[in-house]
N, C-alpha and C positions, 0 to 999 in steps of 0.2 A: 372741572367735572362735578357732578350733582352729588349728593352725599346720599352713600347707601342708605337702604329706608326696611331693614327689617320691621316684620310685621312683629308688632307685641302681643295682637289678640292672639294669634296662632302658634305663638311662642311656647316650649314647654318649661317651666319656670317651679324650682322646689314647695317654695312659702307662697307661689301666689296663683287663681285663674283671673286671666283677665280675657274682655269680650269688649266689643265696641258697635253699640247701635243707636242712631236715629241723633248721632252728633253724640251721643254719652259713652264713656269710657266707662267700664264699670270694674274695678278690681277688686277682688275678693281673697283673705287671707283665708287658707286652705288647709291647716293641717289642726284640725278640731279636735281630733285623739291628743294632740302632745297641748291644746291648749293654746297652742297659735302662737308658741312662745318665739322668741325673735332670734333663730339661728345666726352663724356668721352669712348663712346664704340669704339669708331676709335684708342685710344692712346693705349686702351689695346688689341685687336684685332690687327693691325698693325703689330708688333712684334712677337705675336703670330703666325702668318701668314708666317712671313717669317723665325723665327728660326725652325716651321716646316721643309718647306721645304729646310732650308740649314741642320739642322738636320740629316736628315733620304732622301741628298742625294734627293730628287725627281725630280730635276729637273737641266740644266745646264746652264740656263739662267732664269733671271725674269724681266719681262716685266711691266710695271705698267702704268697704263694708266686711264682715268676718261668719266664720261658718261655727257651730256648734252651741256648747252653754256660752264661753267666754269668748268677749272680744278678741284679746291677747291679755296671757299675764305676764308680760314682757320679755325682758332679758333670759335667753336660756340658759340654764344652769351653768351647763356644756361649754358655754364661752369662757367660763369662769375656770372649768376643772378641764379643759383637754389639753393639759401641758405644757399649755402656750400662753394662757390665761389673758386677760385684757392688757397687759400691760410688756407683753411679748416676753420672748426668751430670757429666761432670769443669768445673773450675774452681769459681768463688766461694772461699766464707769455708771454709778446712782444717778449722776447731771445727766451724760449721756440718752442713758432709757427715761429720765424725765422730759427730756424734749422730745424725744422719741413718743412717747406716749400721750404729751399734750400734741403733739400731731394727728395720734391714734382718735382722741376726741374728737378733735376738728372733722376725722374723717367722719365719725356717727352721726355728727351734728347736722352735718352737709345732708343725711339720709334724707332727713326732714327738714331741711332747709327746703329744697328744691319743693315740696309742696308751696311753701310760700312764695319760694320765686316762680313757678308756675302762672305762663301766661293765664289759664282759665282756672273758673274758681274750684275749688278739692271741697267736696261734703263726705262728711262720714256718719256713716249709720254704726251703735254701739251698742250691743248686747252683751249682758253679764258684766264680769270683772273687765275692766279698762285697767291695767297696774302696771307700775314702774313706766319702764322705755315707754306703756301705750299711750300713757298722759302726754307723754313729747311728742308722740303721734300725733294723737287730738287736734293737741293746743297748733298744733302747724297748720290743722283746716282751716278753710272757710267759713264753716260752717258744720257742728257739729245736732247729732240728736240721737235719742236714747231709749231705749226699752224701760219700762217697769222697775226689769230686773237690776240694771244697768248702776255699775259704781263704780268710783273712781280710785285711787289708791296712790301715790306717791309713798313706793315700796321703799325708795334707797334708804330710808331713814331705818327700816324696820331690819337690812342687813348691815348698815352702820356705816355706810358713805351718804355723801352729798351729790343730789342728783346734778345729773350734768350733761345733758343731750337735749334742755330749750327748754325743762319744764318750767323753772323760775323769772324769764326773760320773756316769754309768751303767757305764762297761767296769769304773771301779773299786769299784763295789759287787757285780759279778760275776763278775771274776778275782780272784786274787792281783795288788799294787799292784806288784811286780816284774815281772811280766809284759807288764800295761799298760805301763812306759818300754821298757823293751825295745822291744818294736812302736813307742812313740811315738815315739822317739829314732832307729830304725834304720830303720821301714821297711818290714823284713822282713815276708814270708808268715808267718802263724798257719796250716798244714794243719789237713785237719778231728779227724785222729788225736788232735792234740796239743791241738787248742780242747778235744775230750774229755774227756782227762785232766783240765783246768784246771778244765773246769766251764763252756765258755762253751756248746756246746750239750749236750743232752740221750743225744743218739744218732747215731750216723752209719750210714748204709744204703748200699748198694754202687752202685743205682742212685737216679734223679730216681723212677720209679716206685714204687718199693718205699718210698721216702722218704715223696710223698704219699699211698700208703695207711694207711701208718702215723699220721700226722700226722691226715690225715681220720679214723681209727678212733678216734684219741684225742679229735679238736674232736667228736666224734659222743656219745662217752662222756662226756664234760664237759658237753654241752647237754641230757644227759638229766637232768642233777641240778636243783634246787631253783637257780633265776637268781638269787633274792636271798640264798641263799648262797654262791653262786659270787662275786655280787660282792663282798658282805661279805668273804669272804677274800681276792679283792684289792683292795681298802680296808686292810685289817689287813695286807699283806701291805707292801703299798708305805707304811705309815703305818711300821710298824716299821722300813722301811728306813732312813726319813729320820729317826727320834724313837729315845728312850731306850729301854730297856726299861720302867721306870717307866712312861715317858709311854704308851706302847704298849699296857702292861695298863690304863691307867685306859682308856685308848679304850674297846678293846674292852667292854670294866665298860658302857662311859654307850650306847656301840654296840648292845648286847645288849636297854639299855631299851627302847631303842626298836624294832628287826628282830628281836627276837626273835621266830620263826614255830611254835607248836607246833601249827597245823592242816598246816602242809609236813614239818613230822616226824612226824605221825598218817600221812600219807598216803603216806612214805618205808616206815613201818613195814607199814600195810597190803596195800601193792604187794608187800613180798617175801615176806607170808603168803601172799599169794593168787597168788604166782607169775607176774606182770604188770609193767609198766612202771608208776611213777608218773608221776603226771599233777601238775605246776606249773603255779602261772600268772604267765604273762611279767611282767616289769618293764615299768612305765606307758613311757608316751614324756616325755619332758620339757618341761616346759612353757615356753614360752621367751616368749611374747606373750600381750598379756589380747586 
């Protein structure tokens, strides 16, 4: 039997609106009064969200984007003080709730994992403070870029833990590693100017507006190309992060045997003779139950 296929755009969801047009998923965090902070319903919604639509196929771009002054300033308090705290039900056996609770990570981890394991590529638009959990956000994209306003913040150091949901394991595969201690160590605001320089996002825009038009023109321009080269490249992209270079070209070598598409390159080629858009056809849905 075919695997149910709840709709996500239609979906009613606490921490998020999400919409879907012209191939772009577009998700947007939603609760601008509390600051976009990251409930327990954001960690499991999240994920949710996006293995639908990498799932079942609905879309060939995701866009992620947030409402009000700030991005998110991460973690909410609430996680911390409702009883249960991060680290679950207090007393018993200390080893016990230690395992228990390095499980507890693995689960947050995973939140932003799935952006990365995500067949198509994740861009995010960032206004305001980006801090704490939102830098593991970030660093999970594709592809990031930023308002004016826009800074960044590796908070855990400023409440006296050690971050631990992918900022250090991803920030230092896309800054300079003197950068990352810096921030890690002190604290300090990353401005959008200076994330620039660095390389941590792409562009910075004066306003939130100008910011997602840009960004939408770009997930618009990326979903017109060939899906199973888009994600082949990130496949190839995120393979060579983590592999040799060696290892990286044989992928791609044994990759190629298989994906290689020369009816999406007849039809790449024939579209700009005849002056038209090419026409792909989507990535299957994933099959996940017989």
């Amino acid at each position: 039997m075919p695997d149910a296929a709840p709709h996500t755009a239609t979906q009613a969801w606490t921490c998020f609106d999400v919409s879907i047009e012209d191939h772009v998923a577009h998700v947007r965090l939603n609760r601008p009064d509390a600051m976009n902070t990251m409930t327990r319903a954001f960690w499991n919604e999240l994920p949710a969200i996006i293995r639908d639509i990498d799932d079942h196929a609905r879309a060939r771009v995701i866009v992620i984007s947030s409402t009000g002054k700030h991005f998110s300033a991460g973690m909410d308090l609430g996680v911390f003080t409702d009883g249960e705290g991060v680290t679950g039900a207090p007393g018993g056996d200390p080893a016990i709730r230690a395992e228990a609770f390095r499980r507890h990570v693995h689960h947050l981890q995973d939140t932003f994992s799935c952006l990365d394991q995500a067949r198509m590529p994740v861009l995010m638009a960032i206004q305001g403070g980006c801090i704490g959990g939102a830098v593991d956000f970030a660093s999970a994209c594709d592809i990031r870029w930023a308002t004016e306003d826009a800074f960044f913040c590796i908070q855990e150091i400023n409440i006296g833990m050690t971050a631990d949901v992918g900022t250090f394991p991803r920030l230092c595969k896309l800054i300079p590693e003197g950068h990352v201690r810096e921030l890690a160590y002190t604290g300090r605001r990353l401005d959008a100017r200076r994330a620039r320089e660095i390389g941590l996002v792409n562009e910075v825009y004066p306003t939130h507006e100008a910011m997602l038009e840009a960004v939408m023109a770009t997930a618009r321009e990326i979903a017109s190309k060939s899906p199973l080269a888009v994600a082949g490249s990130k496949v190839m992209i995120n393979y060579a992060r983590d592999h040799s270079i060696r290892d990286a070209l044989d992928y791609i070598a044994t990759w190629q045997t298989g994906m290689f598409a020369p009816p999406h390159m007849m039809e790449a080629f024939m579209a700009k003779a005849q002056k038209r858009d090419p026409v792909f056809p989507d990535l299957l849905p994933v099959k996940k139950h017989m």
